[in-house]
Backbone as numpy.savetxt, mean C-alpha at the origin, in Angstrom:
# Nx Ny Nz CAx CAy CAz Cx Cy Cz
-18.42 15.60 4.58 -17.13 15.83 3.95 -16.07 14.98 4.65
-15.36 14.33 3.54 -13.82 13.40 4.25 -13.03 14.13 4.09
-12.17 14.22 5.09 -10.63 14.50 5.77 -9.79 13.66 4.68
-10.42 12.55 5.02 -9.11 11.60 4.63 -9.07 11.34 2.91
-7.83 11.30 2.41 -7.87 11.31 0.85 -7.39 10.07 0.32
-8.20 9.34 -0.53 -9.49 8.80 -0.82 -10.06 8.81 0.15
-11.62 8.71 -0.07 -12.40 9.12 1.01 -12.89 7.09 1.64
-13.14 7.24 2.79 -12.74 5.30 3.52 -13.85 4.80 2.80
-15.12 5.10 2.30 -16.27 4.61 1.97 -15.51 3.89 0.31
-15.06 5.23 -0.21 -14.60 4.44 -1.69 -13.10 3.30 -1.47
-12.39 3.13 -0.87 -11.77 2.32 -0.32 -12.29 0.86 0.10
-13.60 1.03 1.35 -14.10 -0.15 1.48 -14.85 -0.72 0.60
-15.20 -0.07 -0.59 -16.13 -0.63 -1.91 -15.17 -1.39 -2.50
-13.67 -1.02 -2.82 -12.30 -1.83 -3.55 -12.00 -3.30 -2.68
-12.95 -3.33 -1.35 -12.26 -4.42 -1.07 -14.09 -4.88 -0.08
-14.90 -4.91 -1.25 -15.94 -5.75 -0.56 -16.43 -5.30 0.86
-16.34 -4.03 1.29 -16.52 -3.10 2.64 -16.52 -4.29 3.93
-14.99 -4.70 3.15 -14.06 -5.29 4.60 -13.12 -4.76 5.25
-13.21 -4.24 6.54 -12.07 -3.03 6.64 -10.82 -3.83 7.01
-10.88 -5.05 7.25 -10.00 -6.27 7.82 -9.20 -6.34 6.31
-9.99 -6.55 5.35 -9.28 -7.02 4.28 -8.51 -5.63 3.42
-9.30 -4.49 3.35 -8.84 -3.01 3.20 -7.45 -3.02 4.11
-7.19 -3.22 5.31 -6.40 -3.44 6.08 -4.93 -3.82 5.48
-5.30 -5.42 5.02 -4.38 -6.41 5.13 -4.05 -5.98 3.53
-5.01 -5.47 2.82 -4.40 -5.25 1.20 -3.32 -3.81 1.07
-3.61 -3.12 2.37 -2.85 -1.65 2.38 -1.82 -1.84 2.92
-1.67 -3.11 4.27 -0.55 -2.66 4.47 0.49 -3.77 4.09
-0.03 -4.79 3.12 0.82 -5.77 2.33 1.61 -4.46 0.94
0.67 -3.15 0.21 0.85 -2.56 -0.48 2.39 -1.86 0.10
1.60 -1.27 0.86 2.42 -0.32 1.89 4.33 -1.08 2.63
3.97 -2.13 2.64 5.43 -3.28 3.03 6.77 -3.20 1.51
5.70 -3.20 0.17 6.14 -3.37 -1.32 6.61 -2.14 -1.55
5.76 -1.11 -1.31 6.61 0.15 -1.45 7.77 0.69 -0.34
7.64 0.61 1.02 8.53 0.85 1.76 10.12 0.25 1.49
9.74 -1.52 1.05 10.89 -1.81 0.29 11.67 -1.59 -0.81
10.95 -0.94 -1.39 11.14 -0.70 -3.25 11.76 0.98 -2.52
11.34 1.63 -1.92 11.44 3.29 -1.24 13.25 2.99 -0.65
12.92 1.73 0.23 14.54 1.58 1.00 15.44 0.99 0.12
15.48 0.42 -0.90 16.32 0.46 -2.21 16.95 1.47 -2.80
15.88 2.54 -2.95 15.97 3.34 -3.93 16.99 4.46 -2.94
16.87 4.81 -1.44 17.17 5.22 -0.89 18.58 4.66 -0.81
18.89 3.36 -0.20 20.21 2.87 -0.46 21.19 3.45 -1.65
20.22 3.05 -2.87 21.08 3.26 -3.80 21.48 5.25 -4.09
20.45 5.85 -3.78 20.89 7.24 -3.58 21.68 7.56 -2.58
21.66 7.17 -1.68 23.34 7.44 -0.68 24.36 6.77 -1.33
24.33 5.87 -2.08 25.73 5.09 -2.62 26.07 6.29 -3.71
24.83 7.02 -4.48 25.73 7.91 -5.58 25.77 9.53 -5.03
25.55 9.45 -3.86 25.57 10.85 -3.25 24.52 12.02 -4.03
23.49 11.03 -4.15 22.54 12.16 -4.92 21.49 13.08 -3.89
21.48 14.12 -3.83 20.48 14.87 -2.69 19.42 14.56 -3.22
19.03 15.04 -4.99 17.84 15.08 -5.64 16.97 13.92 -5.03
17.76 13.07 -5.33 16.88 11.39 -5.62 16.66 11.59 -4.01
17.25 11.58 -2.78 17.01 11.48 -1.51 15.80 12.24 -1.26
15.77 13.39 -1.61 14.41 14.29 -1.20 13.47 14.12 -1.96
13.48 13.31 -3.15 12.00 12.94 -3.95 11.50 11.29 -2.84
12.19 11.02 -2.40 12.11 9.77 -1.24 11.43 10.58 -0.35
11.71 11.05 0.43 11.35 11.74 1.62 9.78 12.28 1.62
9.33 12.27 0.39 8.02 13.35 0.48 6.47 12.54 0.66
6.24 11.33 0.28 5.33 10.61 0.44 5.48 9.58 1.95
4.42 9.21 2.52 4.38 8.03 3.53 3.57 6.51 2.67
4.47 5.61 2.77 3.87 4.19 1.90 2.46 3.76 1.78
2.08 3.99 3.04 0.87 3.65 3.12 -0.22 4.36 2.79
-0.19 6.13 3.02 -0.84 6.62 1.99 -0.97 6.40 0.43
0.55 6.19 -0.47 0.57 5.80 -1.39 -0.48 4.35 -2.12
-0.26 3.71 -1.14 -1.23 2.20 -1.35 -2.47 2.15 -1.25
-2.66 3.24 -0.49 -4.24 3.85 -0.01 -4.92 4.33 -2.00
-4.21 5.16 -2.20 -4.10 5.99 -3.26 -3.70 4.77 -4.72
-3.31 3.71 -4.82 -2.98 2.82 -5.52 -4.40 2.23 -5.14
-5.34 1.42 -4.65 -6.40 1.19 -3.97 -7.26 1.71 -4.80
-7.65 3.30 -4.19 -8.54 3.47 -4.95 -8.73 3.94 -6.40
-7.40 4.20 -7.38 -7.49 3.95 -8.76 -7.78 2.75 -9.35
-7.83 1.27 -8.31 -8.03 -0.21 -9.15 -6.57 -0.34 -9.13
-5.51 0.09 -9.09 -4.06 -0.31 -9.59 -3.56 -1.42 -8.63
-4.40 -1.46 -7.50 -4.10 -2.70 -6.33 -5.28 -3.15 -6.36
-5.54 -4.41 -6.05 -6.28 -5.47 -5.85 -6.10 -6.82 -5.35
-7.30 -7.63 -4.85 -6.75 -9.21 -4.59 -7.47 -9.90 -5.54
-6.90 -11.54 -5.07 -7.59 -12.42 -5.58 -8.52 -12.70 -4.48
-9.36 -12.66 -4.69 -10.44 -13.61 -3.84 -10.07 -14.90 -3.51
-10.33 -15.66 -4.46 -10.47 -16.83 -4.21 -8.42 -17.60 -3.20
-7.96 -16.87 -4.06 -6.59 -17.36 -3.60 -6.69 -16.59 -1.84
-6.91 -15.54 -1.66 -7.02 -14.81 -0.67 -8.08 -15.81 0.54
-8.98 -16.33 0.09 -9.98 -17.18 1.12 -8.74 -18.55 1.50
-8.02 -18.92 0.19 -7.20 -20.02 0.61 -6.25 -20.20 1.41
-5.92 -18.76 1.46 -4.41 -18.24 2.21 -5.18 -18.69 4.02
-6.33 -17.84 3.88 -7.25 -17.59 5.20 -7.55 -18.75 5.83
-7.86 -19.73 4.96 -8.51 -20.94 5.64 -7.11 -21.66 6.24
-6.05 -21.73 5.33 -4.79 -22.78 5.49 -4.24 -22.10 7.07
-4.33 -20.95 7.45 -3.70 -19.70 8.52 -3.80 -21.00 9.72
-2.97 -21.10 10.66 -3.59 -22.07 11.92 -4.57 -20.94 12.38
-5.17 -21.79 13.44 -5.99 -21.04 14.09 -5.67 -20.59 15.77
């Protein structure tokens, strides 16, 4: 039995059971939502809304991306993804 929700086995199947690349796809996910989260947050202190502030507050990003992951709703390219890798200095 997994603790963790999605369970890591169906996770590493979404990304070719690379935990490097599982990694780098969660927490590129996880960067998109934290930003899109600190927007939304900005803009709810500008209208003094509590509602909108505490529907912010209740998730962590990276669970979310975890959870985006394993529905298919996140994914890479392969091939562009090997290109990124090779061009990286070393």
């Amino acid at each position: 039995m997994s603790l963790m929700q999605p369970p890591i086995d169906d996770l590493l199947d979404k990304a070719d059971n690379d935990r490097f690349l599982l990694c780098s796809i969660a927490s590129e996910r996880a960067r998109d939502i934290n930003d899109m989260m600190r927007r939304q947050r900005d803009r709810a202190i500008a209208l003094q809304s509590a509602n909108q502030i505490a529907q912010l507050a209740g998730r962590k990003p990276l669970s979310l991306a975890m959870e985006e992951i394993a529905r298919d709703e996140v994914g890479y390219d392969r091939q562009k993804f090997e290109e990124e890798e090779a061009a990286k200095p070393v």
